[in-house]
KEMARKOL-774188 format. One line per 5 residues: number of its first residue (from 1); their letters; for each residue x, y, z of C-alpha. Coordinates in Angstrom, 3 decimals. Layout:
N
NUM) a) X/Y/Z ~ ...
***
This chain:
181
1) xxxxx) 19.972/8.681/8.134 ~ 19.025/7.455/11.591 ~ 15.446/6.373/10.549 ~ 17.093/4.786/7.658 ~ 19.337/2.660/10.041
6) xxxxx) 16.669/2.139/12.171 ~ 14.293/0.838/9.862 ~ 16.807/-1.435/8.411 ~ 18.493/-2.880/10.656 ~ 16.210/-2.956/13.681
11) xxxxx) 15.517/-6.460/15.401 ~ 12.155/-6.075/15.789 ~ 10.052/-4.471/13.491 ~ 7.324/-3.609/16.615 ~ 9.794/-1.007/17.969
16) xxxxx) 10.249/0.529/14.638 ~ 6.458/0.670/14.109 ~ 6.447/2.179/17.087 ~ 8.915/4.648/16.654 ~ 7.275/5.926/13.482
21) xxxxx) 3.468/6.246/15.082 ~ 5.111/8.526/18.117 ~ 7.050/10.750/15.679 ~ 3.886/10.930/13.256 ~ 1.808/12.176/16.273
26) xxxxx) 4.550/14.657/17.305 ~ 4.340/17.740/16.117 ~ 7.022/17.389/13.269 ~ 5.633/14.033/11.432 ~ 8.564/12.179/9.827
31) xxxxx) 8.993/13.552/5.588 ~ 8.570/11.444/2.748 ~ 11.814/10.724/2.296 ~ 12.062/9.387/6.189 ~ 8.628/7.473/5.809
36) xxxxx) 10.131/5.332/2.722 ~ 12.854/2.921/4.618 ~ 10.270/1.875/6.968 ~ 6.831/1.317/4.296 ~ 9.800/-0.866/2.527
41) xxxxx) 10.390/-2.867/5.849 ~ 6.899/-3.361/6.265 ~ 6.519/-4.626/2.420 ~ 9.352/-6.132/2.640 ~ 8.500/-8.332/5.826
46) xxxxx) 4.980/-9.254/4.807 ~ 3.275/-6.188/6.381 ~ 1.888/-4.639/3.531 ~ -1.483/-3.818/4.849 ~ 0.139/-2.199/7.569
51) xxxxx) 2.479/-0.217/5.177 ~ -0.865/0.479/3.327 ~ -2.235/2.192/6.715 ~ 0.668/3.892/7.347 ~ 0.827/5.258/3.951
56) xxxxx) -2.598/6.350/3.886 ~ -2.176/7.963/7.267 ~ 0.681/10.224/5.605 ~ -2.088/11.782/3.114 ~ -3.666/15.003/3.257
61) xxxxx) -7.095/14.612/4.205 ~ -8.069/15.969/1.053 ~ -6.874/13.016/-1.222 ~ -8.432/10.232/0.709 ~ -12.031/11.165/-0.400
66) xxxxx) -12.557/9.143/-3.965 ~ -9.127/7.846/-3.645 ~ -9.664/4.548/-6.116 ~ -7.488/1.779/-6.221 ~ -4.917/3.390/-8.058
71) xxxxx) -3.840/5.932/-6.439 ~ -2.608/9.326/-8.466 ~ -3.949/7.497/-11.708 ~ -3.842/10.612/-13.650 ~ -1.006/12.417/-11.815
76) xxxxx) -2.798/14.721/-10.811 ~ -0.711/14.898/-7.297 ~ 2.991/15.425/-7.432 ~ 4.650/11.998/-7.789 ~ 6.499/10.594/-3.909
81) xxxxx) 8.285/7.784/-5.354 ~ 6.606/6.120/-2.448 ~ 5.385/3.124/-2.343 ~ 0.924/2.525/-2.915 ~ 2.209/6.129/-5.546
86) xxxxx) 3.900/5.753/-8.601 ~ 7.705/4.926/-8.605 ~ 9.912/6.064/-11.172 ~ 13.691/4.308/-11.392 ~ 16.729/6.028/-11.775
91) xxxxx) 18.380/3.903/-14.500 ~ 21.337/5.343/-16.787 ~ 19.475/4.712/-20.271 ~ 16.130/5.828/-19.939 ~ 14.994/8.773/-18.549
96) xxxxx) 11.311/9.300/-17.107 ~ 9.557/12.326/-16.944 ~ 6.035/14.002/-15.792 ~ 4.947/16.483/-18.203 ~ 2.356/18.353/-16.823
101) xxxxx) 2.118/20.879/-18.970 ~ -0.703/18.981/-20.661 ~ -4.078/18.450/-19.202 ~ -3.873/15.252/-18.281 ~ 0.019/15.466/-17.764
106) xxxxx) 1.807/12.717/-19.592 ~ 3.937/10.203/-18.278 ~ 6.902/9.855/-20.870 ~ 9.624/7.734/-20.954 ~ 13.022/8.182/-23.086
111) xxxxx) 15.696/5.515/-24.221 ~ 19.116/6.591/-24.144 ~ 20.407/3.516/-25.398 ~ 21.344/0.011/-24.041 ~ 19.058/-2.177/-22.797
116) xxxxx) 16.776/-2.064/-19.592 ~ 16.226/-4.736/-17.108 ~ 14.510/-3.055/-14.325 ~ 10.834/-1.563/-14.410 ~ 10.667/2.032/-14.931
121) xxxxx) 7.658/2.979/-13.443 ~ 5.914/1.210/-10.294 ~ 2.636/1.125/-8.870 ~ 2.142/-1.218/-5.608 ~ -1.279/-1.707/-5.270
126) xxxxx) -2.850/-3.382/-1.684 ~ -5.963/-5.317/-2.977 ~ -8.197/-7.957/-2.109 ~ -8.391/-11.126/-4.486 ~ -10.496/-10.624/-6.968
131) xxxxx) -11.308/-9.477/-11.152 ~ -9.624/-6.343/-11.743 ~ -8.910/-4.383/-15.042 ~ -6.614/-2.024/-15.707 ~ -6.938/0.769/-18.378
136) xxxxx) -4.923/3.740/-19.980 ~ -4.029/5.450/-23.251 ~ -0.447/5.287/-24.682 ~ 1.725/6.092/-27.960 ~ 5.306/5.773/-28.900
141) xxxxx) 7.454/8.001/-31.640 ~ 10.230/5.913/-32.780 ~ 10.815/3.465/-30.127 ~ 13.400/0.239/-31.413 ~ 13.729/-2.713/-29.917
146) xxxxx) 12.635/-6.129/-29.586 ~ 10.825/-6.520/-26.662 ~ 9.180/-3.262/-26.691 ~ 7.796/-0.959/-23.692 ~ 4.564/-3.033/-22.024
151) xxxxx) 2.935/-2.991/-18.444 ~ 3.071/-5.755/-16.337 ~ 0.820/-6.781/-13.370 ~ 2.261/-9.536/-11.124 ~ 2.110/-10.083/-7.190
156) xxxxx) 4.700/-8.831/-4.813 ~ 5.543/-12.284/-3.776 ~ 6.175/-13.585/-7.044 ~ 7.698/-10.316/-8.912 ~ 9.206/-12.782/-11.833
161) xxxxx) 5.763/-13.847/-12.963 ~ 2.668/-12.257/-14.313 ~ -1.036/-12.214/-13.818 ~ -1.362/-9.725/-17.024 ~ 0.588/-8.009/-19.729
166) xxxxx) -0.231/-5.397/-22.620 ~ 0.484/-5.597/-25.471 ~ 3.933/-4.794/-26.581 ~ 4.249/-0.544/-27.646 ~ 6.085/-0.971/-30.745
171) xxxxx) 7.981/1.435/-33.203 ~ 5.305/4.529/-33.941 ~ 2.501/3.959/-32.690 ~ -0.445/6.400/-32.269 ~ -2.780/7.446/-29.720
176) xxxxx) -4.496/4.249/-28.406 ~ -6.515/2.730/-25.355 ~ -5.450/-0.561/-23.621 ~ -7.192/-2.405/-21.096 ~ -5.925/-6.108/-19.701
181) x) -7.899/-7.998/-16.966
***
């Protein structure tokens, strides 16, 4: 709760940067959970490549070999909920889930009822200006309602508009690839 406080509430974002690069050099390097208030600062103050860094510096080793530009694209790492990972909301009518006991696990999504406002899954991405596609497979079984289930790409200073959209994921839908530039 301290590093929550701190990295909220601090006037100057230095000392918290600070405070997070001694206590990832000590010998008990702060959790996910305590590393999540202050990547949001950063973001949330216009440091994002500096959020980016200290992300990255959280990684195993391991995963920064081939890491693309989406990171965990196929889930094959255990979701953080931190940001430059995949976010899932906790929203009262939907639920999100991993399923991995399919090869690639599945991300699946269920509608409880009423409507939802919010995105349910989040990916912040930290890249330079440029052509970019993005690419997956998706179905639905019986999903109703208007709007349907889509991604959206936007940019974190603008979050209400949209550089891309798929197309809407209608009703039942089979297996099929999407791809928007």
């Amino acid at each position: 709760s301290f590093l929550t406080q701190v990295s909220q509430e601090a006037q100057d974002p230095n000392v918290v940067s600070a405070l997070y690069s001694a206590l990832s050099e000590s010998p008990a390097p702060p959790l996910t959970e305590e590393l999540r208030p202050f990547l949001d600062r950063l973001i949330r103050t216009g440091r994002v490549e500096e959020a980016y860094v200290t992300w990255m510096q959280s990684l195993p080793p391991e995963r920064l070999s081939g890491m693309g530009y989406l990171y965990n694209a196929g889930f094959e790492h255990p979701v953080t909920n931190l940001p430059f990972d995949w976010v899932f909301a906790r929203v009262d009518s939907a639920v999100i889930e991993l399923n991995s006991k399919t090869n690639p696990p599945l991300l699946q999504v269920a509608f409880i009822g009423g409507r939802v406002s919010q995105p349910l899954v989040s990916h912040l991405l930290a890249l330079p200006p440029g052509t970019y596609q993005y690419t997956g497979r998706e179905r639905s079984d019986d999903l109703a309602n208007e709007r349907g289930l889509r991604w959206r790409i936007f940019c974190l200073d603008q979050p209400d508009g949209s550089l891309a959209e798929t197309p809407p994921l209608l009703g039942d839908t089979p297996w099929r690839d999407f791809a928007v530039t």
